[in-house]
N, C-alpha and C positions, 0 to 999 in steps of 0.2 A: 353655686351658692355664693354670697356675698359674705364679704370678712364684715362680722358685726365691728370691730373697732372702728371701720371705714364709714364715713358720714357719705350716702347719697346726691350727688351734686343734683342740683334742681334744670330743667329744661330750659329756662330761660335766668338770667341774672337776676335777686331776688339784693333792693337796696338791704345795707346793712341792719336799719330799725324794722325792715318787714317783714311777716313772714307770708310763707307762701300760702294761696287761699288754698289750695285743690292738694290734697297731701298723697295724690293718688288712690287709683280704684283699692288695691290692695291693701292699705291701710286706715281705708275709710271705716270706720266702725259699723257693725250693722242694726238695721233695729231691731226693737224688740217683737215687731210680728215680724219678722223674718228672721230671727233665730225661732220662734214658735213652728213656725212654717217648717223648717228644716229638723227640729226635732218629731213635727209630727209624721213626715215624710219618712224620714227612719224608724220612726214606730210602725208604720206601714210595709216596709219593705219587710224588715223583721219578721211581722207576724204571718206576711204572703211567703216568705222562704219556711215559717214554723208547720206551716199550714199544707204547704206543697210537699216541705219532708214528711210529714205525716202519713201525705197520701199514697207516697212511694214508699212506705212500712218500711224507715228510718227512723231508727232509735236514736231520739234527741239524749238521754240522761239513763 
């Protein structure tokens, strides 16, 4: 892990007024269909694990 006090140094020297365009993959924000996308994909998995327990007479509650 990274010491958050620690500022990330940039790939290439960024003049002192600029900053840099590409803030990296990892920090890029994501959109809004693609947070949708990803919660509907875990509503999915979800309900195929609720549904397989079931089958195998797995007492969910």
């Amino acid at each position: 892990m990274t010491d958050p006090g620690k500022q990330s140094k940039p790939s290439r020297p960024v003049p002192s007024g600029e900053q840099p365009v590409d803030p990296g993959f990892w920090r890029r924000p994501l959109s809004s269909r693609m947070v949708w996308v990803l919660i509907a994909a875990a509503a999915v998995v979800l309900a195929a694990g609720v549904v397989v327990s079931l089958a195998l007479g797995v007492r969910l509650f």
